[in-house]
Structure formats: C-alpha cells, structure tokens
C-alpha positions as CSV (number, residue, x, y, z in Angstrom):
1,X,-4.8,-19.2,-29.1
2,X,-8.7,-19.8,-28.8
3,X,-10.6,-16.3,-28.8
4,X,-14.0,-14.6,-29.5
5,X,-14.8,-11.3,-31.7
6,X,-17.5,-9.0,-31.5
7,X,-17.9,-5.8,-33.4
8,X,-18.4,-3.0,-31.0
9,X,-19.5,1.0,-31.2
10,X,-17.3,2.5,-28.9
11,X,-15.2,5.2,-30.4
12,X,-12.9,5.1,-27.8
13,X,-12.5,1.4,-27.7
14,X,-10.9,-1.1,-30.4
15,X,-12.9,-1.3,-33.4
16,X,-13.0,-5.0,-32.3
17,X,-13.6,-6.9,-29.2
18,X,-10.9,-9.7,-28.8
19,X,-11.5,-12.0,-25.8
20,X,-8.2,-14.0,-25.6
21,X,-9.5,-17.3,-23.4
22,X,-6.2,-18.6,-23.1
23,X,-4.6,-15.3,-21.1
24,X,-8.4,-14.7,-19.1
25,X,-8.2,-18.5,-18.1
26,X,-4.6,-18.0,-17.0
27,X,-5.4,-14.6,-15.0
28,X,-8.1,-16.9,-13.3
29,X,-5.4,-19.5,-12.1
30,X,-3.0,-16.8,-10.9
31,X,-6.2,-14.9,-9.1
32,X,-5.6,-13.9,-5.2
33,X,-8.5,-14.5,-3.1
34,X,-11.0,-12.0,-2.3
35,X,-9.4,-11.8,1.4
36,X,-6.5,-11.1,0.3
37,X,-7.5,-8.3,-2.6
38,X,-9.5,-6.7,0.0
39,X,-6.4,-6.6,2.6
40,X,-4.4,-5.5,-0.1
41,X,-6.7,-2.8,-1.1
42,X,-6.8,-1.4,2.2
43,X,-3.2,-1.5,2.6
44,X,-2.8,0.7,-0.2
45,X,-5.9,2.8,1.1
46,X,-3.9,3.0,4.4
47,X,-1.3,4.5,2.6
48,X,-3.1,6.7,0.3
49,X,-3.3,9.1,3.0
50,X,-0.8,11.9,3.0
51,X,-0.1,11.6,7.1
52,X,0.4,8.1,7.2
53,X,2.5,7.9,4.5
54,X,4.4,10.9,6.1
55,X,4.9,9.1,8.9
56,X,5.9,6.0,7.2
57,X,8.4,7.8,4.9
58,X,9.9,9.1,8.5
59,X,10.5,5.3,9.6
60,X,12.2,4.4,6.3
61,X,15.6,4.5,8.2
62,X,15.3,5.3,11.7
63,X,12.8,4.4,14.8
64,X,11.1,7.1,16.1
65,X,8.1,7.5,19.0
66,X,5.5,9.1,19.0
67,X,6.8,12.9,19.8
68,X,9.5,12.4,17.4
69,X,6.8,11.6,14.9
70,X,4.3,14.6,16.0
71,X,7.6,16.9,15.8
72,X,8.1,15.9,12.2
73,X,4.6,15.7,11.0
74,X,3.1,18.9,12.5
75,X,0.5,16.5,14.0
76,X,-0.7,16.2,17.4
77,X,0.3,13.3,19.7
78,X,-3.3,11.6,19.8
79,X,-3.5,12.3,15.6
80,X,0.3,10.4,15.3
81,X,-1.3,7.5,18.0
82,X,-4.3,7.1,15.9
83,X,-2.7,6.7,12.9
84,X,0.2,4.2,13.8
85,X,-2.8,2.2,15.0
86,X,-3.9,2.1,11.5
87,X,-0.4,1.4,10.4
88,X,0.3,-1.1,13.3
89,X,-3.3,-3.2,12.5
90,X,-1.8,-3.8,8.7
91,X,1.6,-4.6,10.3
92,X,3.3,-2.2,8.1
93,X,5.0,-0.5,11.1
94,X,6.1,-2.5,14.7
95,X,6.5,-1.3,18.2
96,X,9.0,-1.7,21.1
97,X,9.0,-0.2,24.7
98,X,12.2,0.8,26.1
99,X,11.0,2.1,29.5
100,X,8.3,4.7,29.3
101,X,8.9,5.2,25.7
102,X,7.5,3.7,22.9
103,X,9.5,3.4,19.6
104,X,8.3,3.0,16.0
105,X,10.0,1.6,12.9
106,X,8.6,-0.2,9.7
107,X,7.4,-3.6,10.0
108,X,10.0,-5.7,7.8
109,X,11.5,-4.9,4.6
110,X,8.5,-5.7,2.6
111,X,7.1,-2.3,3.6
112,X,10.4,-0.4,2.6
113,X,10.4,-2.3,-1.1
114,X,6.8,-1.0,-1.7
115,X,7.7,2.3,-1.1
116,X,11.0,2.3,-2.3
117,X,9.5,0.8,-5.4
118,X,6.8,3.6,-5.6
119,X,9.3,6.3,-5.3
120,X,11.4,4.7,-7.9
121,X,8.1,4.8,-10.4
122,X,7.2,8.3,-9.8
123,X,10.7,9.2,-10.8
124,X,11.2,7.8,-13.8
C-alpha cells in the first residue's frame, strides 16, 4: 500500500495526513462522468424539495392525475403541473391519457428503491 504523510495543524483533523494512492487511484477508475454526477445531483435536488417529494411519495403505489395530486398536496393545479414537469424531465415519474384525463405514477422501480431506501435510512 503506497502512501504519502504530511504533518498537519488542524485540530480538528488527524494529527497526520495519510494519502492512500492505491484507494484514490481506484476511486479514479470507478469515477462517473461529470454528465452524469451533474444529472444525479439534480435528481436529488429535484427531490430535495418538500412538494415534489410529496407528490412522489403519493405515487409510491397508486397513479393519480393531477386533481388527485392537488387534493392531496394542498397545491394548486398549475403548482402540481409545474412540478410533475420537473419530475417528468428526470423521468422519475411517467404519464398516460385515458380520455381527457391525465394519470401519473413513478417512472420504474428504480425511483421507488431510492426512496424506499431513503426511508429505510432515516429509520434506523
């Protein structure tokens, strides 16, 4: 294991600076591309916000349109549409028309595990 030591000052800090080359060259091969950290940075920005993920929560197990969602949220109809478009532009939720009326549900299960996986976290 190949590695370089500094002293440092930093109370808070190790009284020693350890750079292990081996594990920083191996975070290097595993690295995502910048594309992709920045798409997944806004998806978790997207979610951040308390309405979105409101209205995400809400499609966990069941499709809903946008009344439904208004009715549950305590939003408006045009606040619910903007924010699906959000939603809909990271494909974390899908639409389909049955006659005049537009339904929502979650993209695929991908966006279920993230927040299934999140609520699973915050309740340990």
């Amino acid at each position: 294991m190949s590695s370089t030591k500094t002293r440092i000052l930093d109370e808070d800090g190790c009284q020693i600076r350890v750079v292990h080359l081996d594990r920083v060259e191996k975070a290097r091969r595993e690295t995502v591309s910048a594309h992709e950290l920045d798409r997944l940075s806004l998806t978790y920005k997207v979610l951040g916000d308390p309405n979105r993920l409101k209205i995400v929560m809400a499609l966990r197990n069941v499709e809903m349109c946008v009344c439904d969602l208004a009715a549950f949220t305590g939003l408006t109809d045009s606040a619910v549409s903007h924010q699906l478009r959000r939603l809909k532009d990271l494909a974390l939720v899908k639409s389909r028309r049955e006659g005049q009326i537009i339904y929502y549900s979650l993209d695929d299960e991908h966006v279920e595990r993230l927040l299934t996986i999140g609520l699973e976290h915050l309740r340990e």
